[in-house]
DSSP file (Angstrom, degrees, kcal/mol; ACC not computed):
  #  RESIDUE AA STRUCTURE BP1 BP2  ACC     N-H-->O    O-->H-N    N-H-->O    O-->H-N    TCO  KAPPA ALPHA  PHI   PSI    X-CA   Y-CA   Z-CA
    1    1 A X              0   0    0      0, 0.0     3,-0.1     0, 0.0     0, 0.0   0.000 360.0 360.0 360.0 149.5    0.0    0.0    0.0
    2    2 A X        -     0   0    0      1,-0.1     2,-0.1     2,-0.0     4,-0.1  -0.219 360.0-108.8 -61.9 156.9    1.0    3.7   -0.6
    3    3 A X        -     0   0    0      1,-0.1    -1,-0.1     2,-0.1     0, 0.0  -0.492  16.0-138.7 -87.4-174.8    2.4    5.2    2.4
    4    4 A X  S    S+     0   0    0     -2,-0.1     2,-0.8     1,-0.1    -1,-0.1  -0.017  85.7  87.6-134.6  21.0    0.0    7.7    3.8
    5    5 A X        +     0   0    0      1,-0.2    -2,-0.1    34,-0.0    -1,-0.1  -0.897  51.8 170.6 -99.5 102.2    3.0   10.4    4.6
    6    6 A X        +     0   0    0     -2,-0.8     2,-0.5     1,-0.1    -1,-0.2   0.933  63.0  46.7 -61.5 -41.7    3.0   12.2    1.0
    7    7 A X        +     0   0    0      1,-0.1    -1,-0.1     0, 0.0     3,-0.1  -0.923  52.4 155.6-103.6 101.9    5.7   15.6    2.0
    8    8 A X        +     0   0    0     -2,-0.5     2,-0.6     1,-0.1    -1,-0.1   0.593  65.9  68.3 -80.8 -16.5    8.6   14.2    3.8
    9    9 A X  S    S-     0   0    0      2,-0.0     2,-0.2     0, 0.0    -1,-0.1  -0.898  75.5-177.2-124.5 114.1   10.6   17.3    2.6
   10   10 A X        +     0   0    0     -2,-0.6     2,-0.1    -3,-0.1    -2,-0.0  -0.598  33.0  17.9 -76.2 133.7    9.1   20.5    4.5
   11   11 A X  S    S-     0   0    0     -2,-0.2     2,-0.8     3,-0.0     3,-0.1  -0.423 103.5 -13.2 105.5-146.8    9.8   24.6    4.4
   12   12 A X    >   -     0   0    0      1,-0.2     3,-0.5     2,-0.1    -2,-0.1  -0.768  53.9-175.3 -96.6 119.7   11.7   26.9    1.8
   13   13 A X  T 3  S+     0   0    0     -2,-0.8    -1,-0.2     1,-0.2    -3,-0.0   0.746  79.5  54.3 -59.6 -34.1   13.4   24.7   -0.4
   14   14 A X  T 3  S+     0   0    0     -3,-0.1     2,-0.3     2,-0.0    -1,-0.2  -0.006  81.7 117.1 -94.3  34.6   15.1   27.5   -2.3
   15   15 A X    <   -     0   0    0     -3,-0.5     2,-0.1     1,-0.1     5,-0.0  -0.852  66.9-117.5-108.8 143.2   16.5   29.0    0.8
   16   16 A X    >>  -     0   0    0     -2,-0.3     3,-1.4     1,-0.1     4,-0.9  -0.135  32.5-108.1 -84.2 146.0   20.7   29.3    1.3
   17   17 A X  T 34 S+     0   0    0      1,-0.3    -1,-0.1     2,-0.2     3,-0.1   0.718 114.6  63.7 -51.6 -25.1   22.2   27.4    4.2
   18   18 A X  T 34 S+     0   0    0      1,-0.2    -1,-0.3     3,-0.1     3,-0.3   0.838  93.7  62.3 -79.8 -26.3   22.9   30.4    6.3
   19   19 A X  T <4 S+     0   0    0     -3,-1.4     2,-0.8     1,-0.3    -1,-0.2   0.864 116.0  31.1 -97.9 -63.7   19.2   31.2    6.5
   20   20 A X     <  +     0   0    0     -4,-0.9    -1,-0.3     1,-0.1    -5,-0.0  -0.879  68.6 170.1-120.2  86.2   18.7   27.8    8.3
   21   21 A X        +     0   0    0     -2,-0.8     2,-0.2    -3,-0.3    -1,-0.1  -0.005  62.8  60.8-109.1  13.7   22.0   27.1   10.5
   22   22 A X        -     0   0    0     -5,-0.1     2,-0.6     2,-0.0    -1,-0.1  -0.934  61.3-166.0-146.9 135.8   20.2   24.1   12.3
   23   23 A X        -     0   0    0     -2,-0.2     2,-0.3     2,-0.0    -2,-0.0  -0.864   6.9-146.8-154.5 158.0   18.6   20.9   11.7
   24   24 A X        +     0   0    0     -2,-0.6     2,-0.8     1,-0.0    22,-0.0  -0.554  13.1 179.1-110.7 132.9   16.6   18.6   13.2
   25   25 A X        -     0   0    0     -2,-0.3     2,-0.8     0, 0.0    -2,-0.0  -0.924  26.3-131.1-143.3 157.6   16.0   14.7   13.2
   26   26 A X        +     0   0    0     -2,-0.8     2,-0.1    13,-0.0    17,-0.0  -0.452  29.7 176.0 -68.9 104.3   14.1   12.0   14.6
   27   27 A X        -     0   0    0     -2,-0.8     2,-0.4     2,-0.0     0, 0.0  -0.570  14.3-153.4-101.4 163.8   16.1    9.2   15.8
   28   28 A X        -     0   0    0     -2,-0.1     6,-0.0     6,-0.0     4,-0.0  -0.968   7.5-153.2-133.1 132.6   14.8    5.9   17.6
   29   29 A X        +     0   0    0     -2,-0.4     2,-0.5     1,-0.1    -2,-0.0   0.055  69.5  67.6 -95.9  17.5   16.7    4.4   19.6
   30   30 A X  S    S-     0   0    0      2,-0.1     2,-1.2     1,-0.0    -1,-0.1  -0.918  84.8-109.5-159.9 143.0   15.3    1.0   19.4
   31   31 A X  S    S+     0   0    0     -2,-0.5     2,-0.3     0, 0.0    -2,-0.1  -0.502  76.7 109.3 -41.2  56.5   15.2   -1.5   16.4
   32   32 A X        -     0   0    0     -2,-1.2    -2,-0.1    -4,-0.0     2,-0.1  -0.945  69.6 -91.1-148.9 152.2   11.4   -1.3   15.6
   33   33 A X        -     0   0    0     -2,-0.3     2,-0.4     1,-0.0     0, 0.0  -0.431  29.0-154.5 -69.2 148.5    8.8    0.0   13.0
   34   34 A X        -     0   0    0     -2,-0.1     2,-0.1    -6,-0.0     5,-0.0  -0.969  14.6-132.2-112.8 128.6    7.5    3.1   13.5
   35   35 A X     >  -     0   0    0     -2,-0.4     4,-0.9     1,-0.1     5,-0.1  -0.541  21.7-114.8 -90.4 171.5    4.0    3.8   11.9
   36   36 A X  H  > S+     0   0    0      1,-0.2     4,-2.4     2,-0.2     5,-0.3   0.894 114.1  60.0 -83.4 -30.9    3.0    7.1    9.6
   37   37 A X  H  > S+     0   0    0      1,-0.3     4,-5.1     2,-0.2     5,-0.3   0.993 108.7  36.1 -58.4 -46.3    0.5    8.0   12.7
   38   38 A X  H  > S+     0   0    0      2,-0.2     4,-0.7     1,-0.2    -1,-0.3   0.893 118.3  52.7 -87.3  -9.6    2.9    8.2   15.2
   39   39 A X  H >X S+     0   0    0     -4,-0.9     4,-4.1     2,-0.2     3,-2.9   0.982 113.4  49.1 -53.3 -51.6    5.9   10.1   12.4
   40   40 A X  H 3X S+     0   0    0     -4,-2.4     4,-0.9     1,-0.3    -2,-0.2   0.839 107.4  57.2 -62.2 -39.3    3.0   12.5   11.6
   41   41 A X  H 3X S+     0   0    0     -4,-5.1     4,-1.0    -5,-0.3    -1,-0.3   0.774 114.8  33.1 -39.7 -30.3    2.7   12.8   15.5
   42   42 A X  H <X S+     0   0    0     -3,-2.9     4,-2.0    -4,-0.7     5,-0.4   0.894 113.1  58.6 -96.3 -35.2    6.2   13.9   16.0
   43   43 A X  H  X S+     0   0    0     -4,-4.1     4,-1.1     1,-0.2    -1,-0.2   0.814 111.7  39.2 -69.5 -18.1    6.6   15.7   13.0
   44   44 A X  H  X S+     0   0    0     -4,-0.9     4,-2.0    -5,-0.3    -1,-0.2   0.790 118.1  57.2 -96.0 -26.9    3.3   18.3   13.8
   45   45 A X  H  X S+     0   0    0     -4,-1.0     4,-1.8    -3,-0.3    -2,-0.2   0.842 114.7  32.8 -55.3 -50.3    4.9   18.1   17.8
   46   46 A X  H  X S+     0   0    0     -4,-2.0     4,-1.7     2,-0.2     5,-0.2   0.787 116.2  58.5 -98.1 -38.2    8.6   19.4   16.7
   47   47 A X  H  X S+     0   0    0     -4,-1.1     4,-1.3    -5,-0.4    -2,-0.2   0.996 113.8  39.7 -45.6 -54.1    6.8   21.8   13.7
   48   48 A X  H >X S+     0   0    0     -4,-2.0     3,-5.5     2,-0.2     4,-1.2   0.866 117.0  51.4 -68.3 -85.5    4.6   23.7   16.9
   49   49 A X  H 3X S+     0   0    0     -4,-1.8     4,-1.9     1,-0.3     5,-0.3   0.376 112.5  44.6  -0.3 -82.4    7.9   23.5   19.2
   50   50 A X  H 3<>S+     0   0    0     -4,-1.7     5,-0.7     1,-0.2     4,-0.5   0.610 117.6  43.9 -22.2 -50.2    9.7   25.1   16.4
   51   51 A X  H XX5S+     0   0    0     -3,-5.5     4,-1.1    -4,-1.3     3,-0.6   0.935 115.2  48.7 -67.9 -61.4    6.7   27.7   15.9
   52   52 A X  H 3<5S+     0   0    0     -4,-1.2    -2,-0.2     1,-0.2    -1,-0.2   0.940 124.6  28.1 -44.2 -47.6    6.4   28.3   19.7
   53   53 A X  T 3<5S+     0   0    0     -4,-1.9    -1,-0.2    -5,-0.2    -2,-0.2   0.260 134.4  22.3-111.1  -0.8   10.5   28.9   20.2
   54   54 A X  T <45S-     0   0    0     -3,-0.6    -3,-0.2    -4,-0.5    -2,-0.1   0.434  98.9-127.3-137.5 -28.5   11.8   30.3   17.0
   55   55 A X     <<       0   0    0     -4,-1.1    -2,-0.1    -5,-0.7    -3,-0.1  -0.067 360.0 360.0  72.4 167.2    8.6   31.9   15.0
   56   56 A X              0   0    0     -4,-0.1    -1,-0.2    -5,-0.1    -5,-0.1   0.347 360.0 360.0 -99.0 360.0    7.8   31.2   12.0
């Protein structure tokens, strides 16, 4: 079945590296599937963070 995450790659694509001088991923630290609910959980969790603590 298709996966049901469509966008994995987020924000200003055409934007220069200095613009965005940090970046973030989700590591697991255990050997297991992850399902698209709970990526699509983390990813809308760390988006608001992001929102809250940097602005948009």
């Amino acid at each position: 079945p298709d996966p049901k995450i469509r966008i994995f790659d987020l924000g200003r694509k055409k934007a220069k590296v200095d613009e965005f001088p940090l970046c973030g991923h989700m590591v697991s630290d255990e050997y297991e599937q992850l399902s698209s609910e709970a990526l699509e959980a983390a990813r809308i969790c760390a988006n608001k963070y992001m929102v809250k603590s940097c602005g948009e």
